[in-house]
N, C-alpha and C positions, 0 to 999 in steps of 0.2 A: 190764346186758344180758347175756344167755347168750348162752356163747363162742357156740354155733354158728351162731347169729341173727347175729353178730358178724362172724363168715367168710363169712355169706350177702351180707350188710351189704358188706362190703370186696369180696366177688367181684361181686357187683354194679354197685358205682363202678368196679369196673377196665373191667367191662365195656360201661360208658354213661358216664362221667363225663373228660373225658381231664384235666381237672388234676391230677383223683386217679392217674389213670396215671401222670401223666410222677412225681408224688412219689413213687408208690409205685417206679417204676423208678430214680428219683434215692436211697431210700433204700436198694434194693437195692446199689444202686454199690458206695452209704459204706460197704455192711455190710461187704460182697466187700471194700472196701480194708483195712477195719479186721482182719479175717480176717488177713489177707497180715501186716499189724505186728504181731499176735497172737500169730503163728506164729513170730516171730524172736524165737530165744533170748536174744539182749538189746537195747535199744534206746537211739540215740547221744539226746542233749537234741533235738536238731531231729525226730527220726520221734516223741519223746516229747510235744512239744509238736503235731505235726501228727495223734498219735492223738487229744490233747483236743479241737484243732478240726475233726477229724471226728464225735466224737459228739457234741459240740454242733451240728452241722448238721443229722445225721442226728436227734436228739432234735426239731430245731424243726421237720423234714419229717415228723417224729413225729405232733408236733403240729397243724400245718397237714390233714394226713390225719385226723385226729379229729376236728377243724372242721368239713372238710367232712362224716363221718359225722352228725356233733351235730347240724348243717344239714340233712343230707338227714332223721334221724329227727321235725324236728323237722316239718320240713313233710309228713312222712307223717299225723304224729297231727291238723294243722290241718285 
């Protein structure tokens, strides 16, 4: 799909769809958190392991938002 169809796509479900919202505001969070441990010069094993179980989160809210995209394209073309 071309990107901008893509952002059309995703501004769309932000704007009609609220499951797609709360992910997309949930994926926001993760990103803002992971930002924040990014930003520290070094990281102790505990924020090291709390950065992999944030992008594993944020990857699955990833994916759950692409679902619904797949979903919505697909019931466009039916």
């Amino acid at each position: 799909m071309e990107r901008n169809a893509q952002e059309e796509l995703k501004a769309h479900l932000m704007a009609t769809n609220e499951e797609f919202q709360k992910l997309a505001s949930h994926h926001s969070e993760l990103a803002h958190q992971l930002d924040a441990l990014e930003a520290l010069p070094h990281l102790t094993q505990d924020q090291e392991l709390e950065e992999t179980r944030l992008k594993k989160l944020k990857l699955r809210l990833k994916d759950q938002m692409e679902a619904i995209m797949s979903q919505y394209r697909s019931q466009q073309v039916a």
